[in-house]
N, CA, C and O atoms as a GROMACS GRO file, in nm:
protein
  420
    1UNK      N    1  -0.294  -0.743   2.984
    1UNK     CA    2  -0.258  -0.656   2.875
    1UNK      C    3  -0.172  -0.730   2.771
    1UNK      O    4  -0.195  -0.703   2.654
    2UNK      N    5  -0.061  -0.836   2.801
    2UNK     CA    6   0.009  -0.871   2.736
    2UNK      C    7  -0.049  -1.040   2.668
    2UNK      O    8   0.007  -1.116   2.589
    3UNK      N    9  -0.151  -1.048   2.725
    3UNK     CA   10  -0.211  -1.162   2.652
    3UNK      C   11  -0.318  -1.094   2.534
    3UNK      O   12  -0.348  -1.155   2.432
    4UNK      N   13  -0.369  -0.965   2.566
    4UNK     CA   14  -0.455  -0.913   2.483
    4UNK      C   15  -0.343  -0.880   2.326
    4UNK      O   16  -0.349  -0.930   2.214
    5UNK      N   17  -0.269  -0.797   2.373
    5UNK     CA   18  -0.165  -0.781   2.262
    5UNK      C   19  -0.128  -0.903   2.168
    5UNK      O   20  -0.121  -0.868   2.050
    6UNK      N   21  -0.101  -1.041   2.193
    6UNK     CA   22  -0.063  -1.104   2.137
    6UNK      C   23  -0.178  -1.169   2.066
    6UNK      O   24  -0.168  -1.207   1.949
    7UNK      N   25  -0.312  -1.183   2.153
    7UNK     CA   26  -0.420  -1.194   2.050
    7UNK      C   27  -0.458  -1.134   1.899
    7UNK      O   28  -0.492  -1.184   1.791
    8UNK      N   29  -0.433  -0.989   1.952
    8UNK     CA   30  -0.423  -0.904   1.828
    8UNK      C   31  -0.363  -0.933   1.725
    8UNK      O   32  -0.417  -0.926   1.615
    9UNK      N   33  -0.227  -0.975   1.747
    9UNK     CA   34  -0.124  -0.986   1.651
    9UNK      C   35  -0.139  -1.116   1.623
    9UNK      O   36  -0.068  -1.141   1.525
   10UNK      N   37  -0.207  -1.229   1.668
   10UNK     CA   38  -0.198  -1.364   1.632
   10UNK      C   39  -0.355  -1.283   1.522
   10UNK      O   40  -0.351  -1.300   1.401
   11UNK      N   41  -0.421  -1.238   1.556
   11UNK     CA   42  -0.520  -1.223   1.433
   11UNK      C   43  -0.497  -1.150   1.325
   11UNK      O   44  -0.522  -1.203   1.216
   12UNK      N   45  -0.449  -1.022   1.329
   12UNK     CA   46  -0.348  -0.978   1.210
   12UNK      C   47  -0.284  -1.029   1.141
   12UNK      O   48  -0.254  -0.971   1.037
   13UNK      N   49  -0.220  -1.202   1.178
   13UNK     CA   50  -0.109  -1.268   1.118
   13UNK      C   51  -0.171  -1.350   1.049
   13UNK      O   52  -0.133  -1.376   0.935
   14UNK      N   53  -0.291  -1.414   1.111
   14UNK     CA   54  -0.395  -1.462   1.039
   14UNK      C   55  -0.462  -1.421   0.936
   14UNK      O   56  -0.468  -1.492   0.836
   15UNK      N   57  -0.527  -1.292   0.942
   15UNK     CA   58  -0.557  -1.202   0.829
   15UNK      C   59  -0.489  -1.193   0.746
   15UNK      O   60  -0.540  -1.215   0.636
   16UNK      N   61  -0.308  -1.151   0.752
   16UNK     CA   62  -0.265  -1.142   0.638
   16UNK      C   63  -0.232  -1.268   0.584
   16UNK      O   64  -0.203  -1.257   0.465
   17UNK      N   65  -0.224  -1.442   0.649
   17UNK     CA   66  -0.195  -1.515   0.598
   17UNK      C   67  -0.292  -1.562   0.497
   17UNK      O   68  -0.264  -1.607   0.386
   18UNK      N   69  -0.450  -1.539   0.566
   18UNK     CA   70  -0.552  -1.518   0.444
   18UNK      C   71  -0.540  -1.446   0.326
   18UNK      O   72  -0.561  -1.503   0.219
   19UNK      N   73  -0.502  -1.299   0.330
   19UNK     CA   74  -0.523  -1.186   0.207
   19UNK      C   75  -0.428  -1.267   0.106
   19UNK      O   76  -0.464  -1.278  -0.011
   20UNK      N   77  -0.286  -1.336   0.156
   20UNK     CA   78  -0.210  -1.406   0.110
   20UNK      C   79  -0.251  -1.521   0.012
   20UNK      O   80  -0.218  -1.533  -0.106
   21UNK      N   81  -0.329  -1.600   0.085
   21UNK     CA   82  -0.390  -1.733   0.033
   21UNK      C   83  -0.496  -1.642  -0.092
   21UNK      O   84  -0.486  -1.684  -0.208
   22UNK      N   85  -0.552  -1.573  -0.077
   22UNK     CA   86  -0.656  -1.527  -0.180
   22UNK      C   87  -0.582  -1.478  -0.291
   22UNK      O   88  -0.600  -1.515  -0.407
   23UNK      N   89  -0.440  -1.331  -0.225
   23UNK     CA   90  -0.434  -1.264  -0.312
   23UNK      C   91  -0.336  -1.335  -0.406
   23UNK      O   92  -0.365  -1.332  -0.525
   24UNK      N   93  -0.258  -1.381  -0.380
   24UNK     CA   94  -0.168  -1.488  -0.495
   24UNK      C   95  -0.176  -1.574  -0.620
   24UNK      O   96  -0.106  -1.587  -0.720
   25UNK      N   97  -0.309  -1.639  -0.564
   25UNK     CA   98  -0.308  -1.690  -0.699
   25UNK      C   99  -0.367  -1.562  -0.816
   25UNK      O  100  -0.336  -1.553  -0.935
   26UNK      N  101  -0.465  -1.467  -0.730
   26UNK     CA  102  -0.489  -1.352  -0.834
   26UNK      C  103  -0.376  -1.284  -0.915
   26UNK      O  104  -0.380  -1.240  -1.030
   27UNK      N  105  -0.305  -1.286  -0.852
   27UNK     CA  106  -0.191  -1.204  -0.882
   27UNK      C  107  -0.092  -1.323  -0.991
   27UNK      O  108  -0.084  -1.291  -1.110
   28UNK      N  109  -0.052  -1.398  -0.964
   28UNK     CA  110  -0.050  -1.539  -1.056
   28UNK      C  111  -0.116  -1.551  -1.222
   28UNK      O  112  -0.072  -1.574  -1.335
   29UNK      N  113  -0.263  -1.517  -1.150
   29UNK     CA  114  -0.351  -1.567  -1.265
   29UNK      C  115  -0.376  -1.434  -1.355
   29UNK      O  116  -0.429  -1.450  -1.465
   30UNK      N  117  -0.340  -1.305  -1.311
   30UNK     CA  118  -0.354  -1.193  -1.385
   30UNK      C  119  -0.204  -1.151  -1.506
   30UNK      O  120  -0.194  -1.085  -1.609
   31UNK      N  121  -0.073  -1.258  -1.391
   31UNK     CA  122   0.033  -1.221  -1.486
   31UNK      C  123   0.039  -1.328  -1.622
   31UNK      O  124   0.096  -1.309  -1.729
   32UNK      N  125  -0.047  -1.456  -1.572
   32UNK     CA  126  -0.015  -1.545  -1.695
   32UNK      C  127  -0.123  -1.521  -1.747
   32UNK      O  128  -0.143  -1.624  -1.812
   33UNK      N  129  -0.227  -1.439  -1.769
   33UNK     CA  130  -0.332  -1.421  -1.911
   33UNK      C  131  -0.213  -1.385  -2.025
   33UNK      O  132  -0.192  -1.434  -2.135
   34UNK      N  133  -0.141  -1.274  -1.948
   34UNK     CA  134  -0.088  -1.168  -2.106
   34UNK      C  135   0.053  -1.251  -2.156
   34UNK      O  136   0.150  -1.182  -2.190
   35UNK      N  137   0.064  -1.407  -2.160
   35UNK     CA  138   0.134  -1.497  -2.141
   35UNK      C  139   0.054  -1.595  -2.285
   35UNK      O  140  -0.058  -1.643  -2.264
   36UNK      N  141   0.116  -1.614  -2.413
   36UNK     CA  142   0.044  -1.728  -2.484
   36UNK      C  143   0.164  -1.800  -2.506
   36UNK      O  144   0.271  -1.739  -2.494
   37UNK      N  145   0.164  -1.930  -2.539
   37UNK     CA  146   0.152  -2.070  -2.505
   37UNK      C  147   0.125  -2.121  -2.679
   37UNK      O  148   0.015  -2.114  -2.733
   38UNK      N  149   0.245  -2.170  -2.742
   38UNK     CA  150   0.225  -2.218  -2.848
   38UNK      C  151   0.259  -2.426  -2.816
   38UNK      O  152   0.356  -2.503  -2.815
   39UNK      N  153   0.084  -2.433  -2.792
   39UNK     CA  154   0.111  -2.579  -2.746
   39UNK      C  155   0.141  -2.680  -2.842
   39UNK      O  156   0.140  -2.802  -2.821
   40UNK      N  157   0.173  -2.612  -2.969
   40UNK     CA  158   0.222  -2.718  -3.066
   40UNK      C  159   0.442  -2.702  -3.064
   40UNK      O  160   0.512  -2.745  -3.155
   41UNK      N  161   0.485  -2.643  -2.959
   41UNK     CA  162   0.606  -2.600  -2.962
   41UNK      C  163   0.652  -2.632  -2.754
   41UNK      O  164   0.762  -2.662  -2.708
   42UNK      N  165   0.558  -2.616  -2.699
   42UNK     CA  166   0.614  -2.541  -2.559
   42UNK      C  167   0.653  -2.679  -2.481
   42UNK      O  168   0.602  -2.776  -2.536
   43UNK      N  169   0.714  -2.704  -2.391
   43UNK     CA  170   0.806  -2.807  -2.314
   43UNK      C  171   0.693  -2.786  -2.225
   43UNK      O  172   0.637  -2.677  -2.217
   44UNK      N  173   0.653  -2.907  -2.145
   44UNK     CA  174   0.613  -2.898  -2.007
   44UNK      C  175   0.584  -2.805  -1.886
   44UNK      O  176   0.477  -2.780  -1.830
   45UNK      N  177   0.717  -2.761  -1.861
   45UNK     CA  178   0.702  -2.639  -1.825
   45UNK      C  179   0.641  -2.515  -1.853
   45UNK      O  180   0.573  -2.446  -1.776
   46UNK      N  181   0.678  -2.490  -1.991
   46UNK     CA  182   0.603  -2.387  -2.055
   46UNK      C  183   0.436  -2.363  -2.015
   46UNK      O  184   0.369  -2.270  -1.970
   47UNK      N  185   0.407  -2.528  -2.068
   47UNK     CA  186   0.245  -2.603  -2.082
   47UNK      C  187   0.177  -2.565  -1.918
   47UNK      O  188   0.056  -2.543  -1.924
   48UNK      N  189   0.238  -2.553  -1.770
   48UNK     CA  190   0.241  -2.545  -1.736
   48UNK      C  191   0.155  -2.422  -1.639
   48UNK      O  192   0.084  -2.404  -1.540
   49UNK      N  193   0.237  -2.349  -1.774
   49UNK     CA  194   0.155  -2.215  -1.714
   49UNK      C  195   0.064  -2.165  -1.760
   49UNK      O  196   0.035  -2.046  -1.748
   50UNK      N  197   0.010  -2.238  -1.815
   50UNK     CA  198  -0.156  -2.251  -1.828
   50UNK      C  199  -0.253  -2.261  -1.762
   50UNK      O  200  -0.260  -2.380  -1.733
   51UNK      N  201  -0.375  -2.183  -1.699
   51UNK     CA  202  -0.453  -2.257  -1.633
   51UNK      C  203  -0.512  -2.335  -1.624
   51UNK      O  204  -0.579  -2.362  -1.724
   52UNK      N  205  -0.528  -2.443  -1.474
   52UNK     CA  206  -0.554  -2.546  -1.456
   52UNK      C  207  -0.485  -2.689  -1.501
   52UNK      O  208  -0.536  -2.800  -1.512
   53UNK      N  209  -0.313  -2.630  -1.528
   53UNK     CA  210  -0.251  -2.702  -1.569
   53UNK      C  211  -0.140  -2.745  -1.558
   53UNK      O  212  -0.045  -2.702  -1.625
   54UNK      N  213  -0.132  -2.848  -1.461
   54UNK     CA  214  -0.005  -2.899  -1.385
   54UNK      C  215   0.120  -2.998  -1.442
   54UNK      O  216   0.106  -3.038  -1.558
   55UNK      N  217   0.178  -3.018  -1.407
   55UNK     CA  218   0.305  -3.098  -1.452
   55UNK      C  219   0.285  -3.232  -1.551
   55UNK      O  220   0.351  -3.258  -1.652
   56UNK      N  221   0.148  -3.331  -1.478
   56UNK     CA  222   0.078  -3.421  -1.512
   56UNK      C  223   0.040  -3.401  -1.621
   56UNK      O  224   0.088  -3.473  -1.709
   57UNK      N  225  -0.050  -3.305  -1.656
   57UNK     CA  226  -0.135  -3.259  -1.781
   57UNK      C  227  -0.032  -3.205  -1.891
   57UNK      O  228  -0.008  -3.246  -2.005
   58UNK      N  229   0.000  -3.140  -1.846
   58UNK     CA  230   0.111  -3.108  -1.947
   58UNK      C  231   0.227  -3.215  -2.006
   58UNK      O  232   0.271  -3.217  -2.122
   59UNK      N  233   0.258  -3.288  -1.914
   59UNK     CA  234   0.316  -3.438  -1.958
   59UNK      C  235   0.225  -3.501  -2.091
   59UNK      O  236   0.277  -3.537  -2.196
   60UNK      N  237   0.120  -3.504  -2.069
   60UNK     CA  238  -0.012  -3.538  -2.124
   60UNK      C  239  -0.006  -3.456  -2.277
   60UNK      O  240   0.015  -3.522  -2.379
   61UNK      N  241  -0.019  -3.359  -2.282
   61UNK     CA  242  -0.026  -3.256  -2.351
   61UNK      C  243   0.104  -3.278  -2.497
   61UNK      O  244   0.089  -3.275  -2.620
   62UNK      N  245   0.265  -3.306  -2.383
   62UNK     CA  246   0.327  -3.300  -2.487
   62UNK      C  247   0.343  -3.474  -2.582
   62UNK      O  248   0.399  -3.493  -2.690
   63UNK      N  249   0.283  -3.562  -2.507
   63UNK     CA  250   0.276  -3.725  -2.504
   63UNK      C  251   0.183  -3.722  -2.672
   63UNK      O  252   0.221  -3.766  -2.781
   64UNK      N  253   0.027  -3.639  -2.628
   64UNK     CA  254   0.014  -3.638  -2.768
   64UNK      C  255  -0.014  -3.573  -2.844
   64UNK      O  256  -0.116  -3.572  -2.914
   65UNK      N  257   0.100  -3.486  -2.843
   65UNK     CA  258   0.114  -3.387  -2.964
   65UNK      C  259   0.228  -3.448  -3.028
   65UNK      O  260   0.240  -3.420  -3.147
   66UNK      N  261   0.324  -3.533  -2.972
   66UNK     CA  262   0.417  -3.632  -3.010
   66UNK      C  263   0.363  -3.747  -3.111
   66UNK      O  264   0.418  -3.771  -3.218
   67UNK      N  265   0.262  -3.808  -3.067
   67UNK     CA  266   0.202  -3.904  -3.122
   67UNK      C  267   0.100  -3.903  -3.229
   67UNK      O  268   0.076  -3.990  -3.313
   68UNK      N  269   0.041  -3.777  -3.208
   68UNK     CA  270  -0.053  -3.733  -3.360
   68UNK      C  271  -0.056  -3.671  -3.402
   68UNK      O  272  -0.147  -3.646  -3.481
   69UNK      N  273   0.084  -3.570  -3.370
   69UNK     CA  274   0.130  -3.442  -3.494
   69UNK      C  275   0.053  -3.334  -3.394
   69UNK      O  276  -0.018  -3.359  -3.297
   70UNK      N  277   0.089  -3.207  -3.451
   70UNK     CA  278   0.082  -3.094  -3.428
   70UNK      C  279  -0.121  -3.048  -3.386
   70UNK      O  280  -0.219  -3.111  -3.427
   71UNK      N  281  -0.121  -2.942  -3.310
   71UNK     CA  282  -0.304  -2.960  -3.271
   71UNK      C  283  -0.296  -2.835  -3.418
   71UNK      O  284  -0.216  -2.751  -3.460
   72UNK      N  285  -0.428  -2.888  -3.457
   72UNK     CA  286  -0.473  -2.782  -3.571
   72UNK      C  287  -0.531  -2.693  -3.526
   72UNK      O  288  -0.488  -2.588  -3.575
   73UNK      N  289  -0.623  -2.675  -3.443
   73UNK     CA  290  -0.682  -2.541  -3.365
   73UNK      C  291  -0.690  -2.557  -3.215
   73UNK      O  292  -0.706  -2.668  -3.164
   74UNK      N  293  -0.681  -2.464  -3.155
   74UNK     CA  294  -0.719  -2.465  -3.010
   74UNK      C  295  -0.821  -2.561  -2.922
   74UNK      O  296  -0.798  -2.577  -2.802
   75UNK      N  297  -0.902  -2.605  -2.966
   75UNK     CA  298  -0.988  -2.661  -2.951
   75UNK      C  299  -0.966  -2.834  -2.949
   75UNK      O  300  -1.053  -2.912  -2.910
   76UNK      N  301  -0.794  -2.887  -3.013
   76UNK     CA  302  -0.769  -2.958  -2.982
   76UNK      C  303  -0.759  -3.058  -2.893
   76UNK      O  304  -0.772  -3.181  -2.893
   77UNK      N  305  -0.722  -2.937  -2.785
   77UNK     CA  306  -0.654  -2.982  -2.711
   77UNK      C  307  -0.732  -3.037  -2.618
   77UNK      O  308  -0.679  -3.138  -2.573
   78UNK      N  309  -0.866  -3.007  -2.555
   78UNK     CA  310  -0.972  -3.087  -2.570
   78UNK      C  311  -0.979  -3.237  -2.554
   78UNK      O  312  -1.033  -3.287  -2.455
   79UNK      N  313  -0.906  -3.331  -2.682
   79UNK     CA  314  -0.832  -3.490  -2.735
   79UNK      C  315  -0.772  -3.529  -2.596
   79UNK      O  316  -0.783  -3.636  -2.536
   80UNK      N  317  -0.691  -3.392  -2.552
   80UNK     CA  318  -0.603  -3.463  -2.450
   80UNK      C  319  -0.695  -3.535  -2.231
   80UNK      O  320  -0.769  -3.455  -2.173
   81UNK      N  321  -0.673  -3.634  -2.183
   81UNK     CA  322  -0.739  -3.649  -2.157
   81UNK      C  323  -0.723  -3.572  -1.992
   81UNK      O  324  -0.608  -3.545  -1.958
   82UNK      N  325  -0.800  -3.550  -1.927
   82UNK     CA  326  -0.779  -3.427  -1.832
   82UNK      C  327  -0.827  -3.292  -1.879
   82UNK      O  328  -0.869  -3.217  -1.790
   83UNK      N  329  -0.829  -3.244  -2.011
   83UNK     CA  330  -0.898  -3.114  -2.099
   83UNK      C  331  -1.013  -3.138  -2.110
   83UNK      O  332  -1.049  -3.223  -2.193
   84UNK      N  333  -1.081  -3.088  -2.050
   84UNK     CA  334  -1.248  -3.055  -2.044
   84UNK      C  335  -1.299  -2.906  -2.100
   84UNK      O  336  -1.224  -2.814  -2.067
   85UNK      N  337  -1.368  -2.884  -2.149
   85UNK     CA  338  -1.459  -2.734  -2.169
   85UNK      C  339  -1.429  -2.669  -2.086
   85UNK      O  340  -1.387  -2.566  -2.138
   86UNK      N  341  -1.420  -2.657  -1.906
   86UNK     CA  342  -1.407  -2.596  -1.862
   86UNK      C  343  -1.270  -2.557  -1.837
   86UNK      O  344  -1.242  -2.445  -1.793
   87UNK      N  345  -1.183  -2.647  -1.864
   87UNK     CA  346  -1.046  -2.625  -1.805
   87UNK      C  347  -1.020  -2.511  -2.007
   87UNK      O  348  -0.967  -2.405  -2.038
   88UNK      N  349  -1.077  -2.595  -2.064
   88UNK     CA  350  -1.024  -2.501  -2.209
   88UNK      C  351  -1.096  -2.396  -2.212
   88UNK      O  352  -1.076  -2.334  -2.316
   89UNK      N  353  -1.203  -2.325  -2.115
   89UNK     CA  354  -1.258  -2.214  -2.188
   89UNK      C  355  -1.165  -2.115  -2.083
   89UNK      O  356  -1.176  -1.999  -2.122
   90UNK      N  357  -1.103  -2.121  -1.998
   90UNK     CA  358  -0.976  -2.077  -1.913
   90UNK      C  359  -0.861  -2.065  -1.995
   90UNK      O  360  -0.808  -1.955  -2.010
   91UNK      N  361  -0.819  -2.164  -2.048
   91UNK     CA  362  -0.736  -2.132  -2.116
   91UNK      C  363  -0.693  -2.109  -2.232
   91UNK      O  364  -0.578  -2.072  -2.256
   92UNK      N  365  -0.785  -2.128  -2.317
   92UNK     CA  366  -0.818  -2.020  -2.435
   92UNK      C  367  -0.747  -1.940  -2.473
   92UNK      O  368  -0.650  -1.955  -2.546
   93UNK      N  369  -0.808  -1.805  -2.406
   93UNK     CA  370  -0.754  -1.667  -2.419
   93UNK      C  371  -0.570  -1.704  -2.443
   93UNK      O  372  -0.513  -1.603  -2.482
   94UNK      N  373  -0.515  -1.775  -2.434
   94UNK     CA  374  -0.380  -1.802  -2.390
   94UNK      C  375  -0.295  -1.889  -2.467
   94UNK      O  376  -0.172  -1.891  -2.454
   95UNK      N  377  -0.377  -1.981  -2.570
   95UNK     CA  378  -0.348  -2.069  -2.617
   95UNK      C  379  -0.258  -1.973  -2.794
   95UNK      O  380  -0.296  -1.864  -2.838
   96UNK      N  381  -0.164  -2.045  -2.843
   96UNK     CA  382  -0.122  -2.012  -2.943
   96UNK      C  383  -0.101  -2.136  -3.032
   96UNK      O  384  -0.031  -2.227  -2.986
   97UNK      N  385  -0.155  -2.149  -3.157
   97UNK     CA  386  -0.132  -2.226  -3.267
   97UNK      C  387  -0.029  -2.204  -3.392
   97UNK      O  388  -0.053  -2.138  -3.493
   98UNK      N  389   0.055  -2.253  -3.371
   98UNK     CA  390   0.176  -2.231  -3.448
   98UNK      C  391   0.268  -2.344  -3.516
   98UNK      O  392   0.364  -2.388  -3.453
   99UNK      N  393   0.242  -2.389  -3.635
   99UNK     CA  394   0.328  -2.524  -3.687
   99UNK      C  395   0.439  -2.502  -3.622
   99UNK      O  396   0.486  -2.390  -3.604
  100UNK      N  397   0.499  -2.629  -3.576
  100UNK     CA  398   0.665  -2.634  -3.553
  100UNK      C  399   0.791  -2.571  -3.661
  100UNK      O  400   0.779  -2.585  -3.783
  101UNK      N  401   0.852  -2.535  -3.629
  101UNK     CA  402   0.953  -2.516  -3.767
  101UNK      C  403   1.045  -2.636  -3.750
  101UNK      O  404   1.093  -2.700  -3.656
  102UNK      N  405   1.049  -2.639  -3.891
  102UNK     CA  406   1.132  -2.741  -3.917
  102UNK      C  407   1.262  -2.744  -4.005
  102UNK      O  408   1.270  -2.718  -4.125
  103UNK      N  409   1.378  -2.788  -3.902
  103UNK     CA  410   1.512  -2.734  -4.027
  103UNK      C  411   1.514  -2.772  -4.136
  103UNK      O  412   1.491  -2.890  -4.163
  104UNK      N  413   1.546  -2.668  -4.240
  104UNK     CA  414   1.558  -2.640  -4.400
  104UNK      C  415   1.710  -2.819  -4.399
  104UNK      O  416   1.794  -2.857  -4.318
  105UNK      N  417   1.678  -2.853  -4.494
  105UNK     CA  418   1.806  -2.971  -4.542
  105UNK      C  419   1.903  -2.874  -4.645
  105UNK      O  420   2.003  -2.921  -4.699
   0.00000   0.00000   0.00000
């Protein structure tokens, strides 16, 4: 009886460690859609919370927007290397284009 019981509960624990593994990143990926991202402004971090877009890339991201000025449309970003079609048609919806401001003299 008491080996059956613990079977149970070793599979329940399993189950929920699965629903876990699935349901998270959903839950993740549903709070950062309503989340935009002005990648001509955002720090690393920011860049970050983008999908499909880790610490690396985003390093990437702010390296050259440093080096060749501001992205003119979304579609920029693309230039950067690691941005593929697929990783940009994800993150899209999310992306914001916005000149830097720059202090008045």
């Amino acid at each position: 009886m008491e080996k059956s019981r613990a079977v149970r509960i070793l599979g329940l624990l399993t189950i929920m460690a699965l629903a876990l593994t699935i349901w998270a990143p959903l839950v993740q990926a549903a709070k950062s859609k309503d989340v935009q991202i002005n990648i001509n402004t955002a720090s690393v971090q920011e860049l970050t919370k983008l999908p499909r877009v880790g610490e690396k890339v985003a390093q990437r991201i702010v390296e050259y927007r440093t080096k060749n000025g501001p992205f003119k449309s979304p579609e920029d970003i693309m230039k950067v290397s690691g941005i593929g079609e697929k990783t940009f048609a994800e993150m899209k919806p999310q992306i914001l284009i916005a000149a830097p401001v720059t202090p008045s003299k």
